[in-house]
Each structure stands twice: as C-alpha cells, then as structure tokens.
C-alpha atoms as one frame of an Amber mdcrd trajectory, in Angstrom:
protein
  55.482  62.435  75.917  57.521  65.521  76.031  57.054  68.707  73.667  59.278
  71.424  72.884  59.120  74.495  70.468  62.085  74.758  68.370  63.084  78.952
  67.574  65.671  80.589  64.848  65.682  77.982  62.759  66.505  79.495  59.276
  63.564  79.793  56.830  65.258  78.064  54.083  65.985  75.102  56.237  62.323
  75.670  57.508  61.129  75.830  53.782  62.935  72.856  52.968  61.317  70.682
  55.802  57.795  71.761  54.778  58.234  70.635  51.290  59.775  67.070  52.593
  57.136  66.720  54.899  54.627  67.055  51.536  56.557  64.384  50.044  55.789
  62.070  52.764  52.758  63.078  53.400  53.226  64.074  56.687  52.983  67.125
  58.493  55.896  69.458  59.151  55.799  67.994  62.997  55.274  64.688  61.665
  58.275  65.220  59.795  60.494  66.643  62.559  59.446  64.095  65.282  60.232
  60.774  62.369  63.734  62.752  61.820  64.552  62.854  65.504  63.478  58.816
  65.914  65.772  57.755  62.780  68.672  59.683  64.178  68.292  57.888  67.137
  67.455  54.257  66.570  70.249  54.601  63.868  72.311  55.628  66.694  71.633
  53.327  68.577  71.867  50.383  66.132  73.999  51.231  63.995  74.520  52.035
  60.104  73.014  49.788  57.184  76.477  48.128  57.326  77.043  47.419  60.982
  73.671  46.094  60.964  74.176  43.887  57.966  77.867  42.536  59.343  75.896
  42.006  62.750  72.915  39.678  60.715  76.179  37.344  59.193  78.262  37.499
  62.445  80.177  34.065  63.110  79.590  32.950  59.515  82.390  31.206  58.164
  84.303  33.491  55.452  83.942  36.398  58.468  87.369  36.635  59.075  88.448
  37.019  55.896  90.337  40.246  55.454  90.830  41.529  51.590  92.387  44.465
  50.921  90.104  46.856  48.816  91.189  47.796  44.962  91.330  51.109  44.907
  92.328  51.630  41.320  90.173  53.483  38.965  88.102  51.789  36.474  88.634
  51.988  33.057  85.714  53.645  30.892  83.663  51.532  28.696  84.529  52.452
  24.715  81.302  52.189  22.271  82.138  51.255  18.890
C-alpha cells in the first residue's frame, strides 16, 4: 500500500477532520484514508440514485417518463 504526507492544508479544515474522526471513532488517518475510499467507490458506482435505478433496471413501469411538479406546496393552517 502506498503512503503519502499531505502539507498546507488549512487548520480549520484540519480542526474540522480531527473532530469528525472523534465522532467515528477513528483516527484522523483513519478518517482521511475512509474519505478517499467513499469518494472513490462512489465514483465508481455511482450515486444512491444510479445505484437504486440500476437494482430495478428492466422492471416494467421503467420507461415511464412523468414530468416532475414543480409547484410549491401550500402550508399546512392549524386551527
């Protein structure tokens, strides 16, 4: 496995990694390298969506093309 040193990186983005590292109880590197995977197995794959689409494909009701409402909902009034 390769390693690498990353340098400048801004202290509040460096800050910021520490303390989501703590939240997932992992270390700073720990953090980095899962951050670097997910960007590129999402990459790879493909967005929640695509993916979903992908597990349906061929399905009958696929082709069905329905144009989005885009009007704004109307907010709900409490007596």
């Amino acid at each position: 496995m390769g390693n690498m040193s990353i340098r400048n990186l801004p202290d509040e983005i460096h800050e910021a990694l520490k303390h989501r590292a703590a939240q997932n109880n992992r270390s700073a590197e720990a953090e980095v390298r899962a951050l670097l995977v997910e960007t590129f197995e999402a990459e790879q794959k493909g967005g929640f969506g695509t993916r979903l689409r992908a597990c349906f494909e061929g399905i009958e009701g696929d082709e069905l093309d329905i144009a989005r409402d885009k009007t704004a909902a109307q907010p709900l009034e409490l007596e």
